[in-house]
C-alpha positions in Angstrom: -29.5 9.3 18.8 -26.7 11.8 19.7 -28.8 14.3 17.3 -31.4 14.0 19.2 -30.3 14.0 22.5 -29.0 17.6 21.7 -32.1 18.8 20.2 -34.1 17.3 23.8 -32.0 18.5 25.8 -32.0 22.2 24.3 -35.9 21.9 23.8 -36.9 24.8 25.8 -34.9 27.5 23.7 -36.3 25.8 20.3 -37.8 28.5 18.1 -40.8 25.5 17.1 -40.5 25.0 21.5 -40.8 28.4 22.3 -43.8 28.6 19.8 -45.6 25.5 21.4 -45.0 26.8 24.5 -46.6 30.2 23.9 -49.6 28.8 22.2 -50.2 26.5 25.4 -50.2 29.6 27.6 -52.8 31.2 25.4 -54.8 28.2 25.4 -54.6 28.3 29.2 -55.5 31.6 29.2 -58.6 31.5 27.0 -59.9 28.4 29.3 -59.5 30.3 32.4 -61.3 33.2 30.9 -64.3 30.5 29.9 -63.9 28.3 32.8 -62.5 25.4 30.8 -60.5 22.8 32.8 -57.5 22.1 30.7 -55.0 19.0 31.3 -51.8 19.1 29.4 -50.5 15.4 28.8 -47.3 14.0 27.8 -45.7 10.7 27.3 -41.7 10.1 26.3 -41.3 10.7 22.3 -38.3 7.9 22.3 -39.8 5.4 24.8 -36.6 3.3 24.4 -34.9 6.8 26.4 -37.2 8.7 28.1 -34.7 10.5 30.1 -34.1 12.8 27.1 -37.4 13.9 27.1 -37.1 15.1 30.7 -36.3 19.0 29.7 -39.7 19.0 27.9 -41.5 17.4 30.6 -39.5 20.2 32.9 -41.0 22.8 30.3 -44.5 21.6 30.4 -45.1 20.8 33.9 -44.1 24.9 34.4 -46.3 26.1 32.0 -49.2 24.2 33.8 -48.5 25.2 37.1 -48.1 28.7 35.6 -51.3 28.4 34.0 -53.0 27.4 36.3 -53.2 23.6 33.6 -53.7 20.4 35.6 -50.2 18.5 33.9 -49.8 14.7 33.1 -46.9 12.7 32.8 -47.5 9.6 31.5 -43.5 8.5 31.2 -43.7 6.6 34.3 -46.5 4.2 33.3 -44.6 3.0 30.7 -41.1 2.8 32.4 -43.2 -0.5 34.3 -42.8 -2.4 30.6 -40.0 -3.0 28.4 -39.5 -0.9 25.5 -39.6 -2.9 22.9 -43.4 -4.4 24.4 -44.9 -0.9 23.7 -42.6 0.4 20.5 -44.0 0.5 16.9 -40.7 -1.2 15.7 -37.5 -1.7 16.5 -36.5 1.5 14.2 -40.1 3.3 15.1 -39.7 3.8 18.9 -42.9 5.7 19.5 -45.6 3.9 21.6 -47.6 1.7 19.7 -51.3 0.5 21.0 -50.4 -1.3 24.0 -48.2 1.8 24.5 -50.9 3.8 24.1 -53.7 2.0 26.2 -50.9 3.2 29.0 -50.6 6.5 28.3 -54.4 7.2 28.2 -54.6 4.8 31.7 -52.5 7.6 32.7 -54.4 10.1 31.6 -57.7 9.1 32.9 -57.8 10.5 36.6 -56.9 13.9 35.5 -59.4 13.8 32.8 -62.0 12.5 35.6 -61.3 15.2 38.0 -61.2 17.9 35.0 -64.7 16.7 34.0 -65.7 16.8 37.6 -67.0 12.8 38.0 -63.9 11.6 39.6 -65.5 9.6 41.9 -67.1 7.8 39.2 -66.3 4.5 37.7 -66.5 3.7 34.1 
């Protein structure tokens, strides 16, 4: 966990980061050129800690505003449920379907308003 910690918490200055980060912004880029609504989305990677996921989060929710991305955190909808409710296992700490079924609950205004039928119901 420690290892991990330290590679969240230095997440930014990653080489594989820095790379994500830059392909984002030329995604953003090529959607604004083509009038494409683009929502970036993320969701804790250790859901048992999601507090070490906050300098991604930071480092996403820039880029958006930056680029002009609508940005999602989905971390607080599952900070509502234990852990271990929406894990895989106890050793595989990544949402599993109930988890997931959150995270796109989340998701689903942004994606409404991106598609332009936000006032629509399903």
């Amino acid at each position: 966990v420690a290892a991990y910690a330290a590679l969240q918490g230095s997440w930014p200055q990653n080489p594989g980061s820095a790379e994500s980060l830059e392909a984002l912004r030329r995604i953003g880029e090529a959607a604004r050129a083509h009038e494409i609504r683009v929502v970036i989305a993320s969701h804790p990677n250790n859901i048992s800690d999601p507090a070490l996921d906050e300098p991604r989060i930071r480092a996403l929710r820039a880029l958006a505003d930056e680029a002009q991305m609508r940005f999602v955190d989905a971390g607080p909808a599952l900070l509502a449920h234990q852990a271990e409710d929406l894990a895989v296992s106890a050793t595989d700490r990544h949402p599993n379907g109930r988890g997931h079924e959150l995270i796109a609950e989340a998701l689903l205004p942004a994606l409404r308003d991106a598609l332009g039928c936000a006032g629509r119901s399903s």
